[in-house]
TIVOKE-141122 format. One line per 3 residues: number of its first residue (from 0); their letters; for each residue x, y, z of C-alpha. Coordinates in steps of 0.05 Angstrom, whole numbers. Each point is the difference from the previous one (the first is absolute). Layout:
<sites>
NUM	A	X Y Z | ...
</sites>
This chain:
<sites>
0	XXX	598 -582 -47 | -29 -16 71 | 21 -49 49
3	XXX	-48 -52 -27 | 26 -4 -64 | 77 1 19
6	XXX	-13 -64 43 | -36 -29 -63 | 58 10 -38
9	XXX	60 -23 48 | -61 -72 0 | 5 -4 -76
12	XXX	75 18 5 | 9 -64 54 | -44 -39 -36
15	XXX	50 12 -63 | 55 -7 23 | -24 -71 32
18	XXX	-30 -34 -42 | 61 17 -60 | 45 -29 57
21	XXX	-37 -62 18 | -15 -20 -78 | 72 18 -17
24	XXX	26 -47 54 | -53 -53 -19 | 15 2 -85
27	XXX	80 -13 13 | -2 -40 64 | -47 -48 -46
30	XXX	46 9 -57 | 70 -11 36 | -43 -72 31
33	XXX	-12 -19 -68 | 67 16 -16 | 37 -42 55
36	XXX	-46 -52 -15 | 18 7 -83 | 72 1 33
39	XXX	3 -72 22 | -22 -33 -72 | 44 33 -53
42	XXX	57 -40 -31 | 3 45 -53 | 39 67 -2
45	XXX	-49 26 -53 | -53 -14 42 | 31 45 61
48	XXX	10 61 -49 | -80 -7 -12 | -4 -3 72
51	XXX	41 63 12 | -35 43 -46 | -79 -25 26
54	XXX	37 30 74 | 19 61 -34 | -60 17 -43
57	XXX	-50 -29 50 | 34 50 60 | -7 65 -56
60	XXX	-76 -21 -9 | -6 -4 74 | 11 70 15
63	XXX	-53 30 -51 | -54 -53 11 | 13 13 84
66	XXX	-4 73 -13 | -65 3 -35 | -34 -46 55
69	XXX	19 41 45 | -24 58 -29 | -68 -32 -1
72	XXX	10 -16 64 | 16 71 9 | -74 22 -35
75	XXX	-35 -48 45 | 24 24 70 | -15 72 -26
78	XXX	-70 -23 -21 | -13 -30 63 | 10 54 51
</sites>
């Protein structure tokens, strides 16, 4: 490997590991707003379980979903150099 293509790879490597980070941080900062906003209407108890279970599934998908944007984010800064 010469020195060209290391520094390609530490790019695609940054480029990764930023944008799994910032679309992470974007999917449950949106979903914990829609949650404190869900917050202030239920009555319901029934309604909160629902509520609790959207936070919990909805963080699990995060991680996946954020992980394969960033590996296409990943692709892309390697393609680019």
């Amino acid at each position: 490997m010469n020195e060209n293509e290391g520094e390609s790879m530490v790019k695609a490597f940054t480029a990764f590991l930023l944008t799994t980070i910032i679309s992470f941080v974007v999917m449950v900062g949106s979903l914990l707003i829609w949650v404190t906003i869900q917050g202030n209407h239920i009555t319901d108890p029934s309604l909160a379980d629902g509520l609790g279970f959207a936070v919990a599934y909805g963080g699990i998908a995060a991680v996946p979903i954020s992980l394969a944007i960033g590996i296409v984010g990943g692709i892309i800064g390697y393609l680019r150099n």
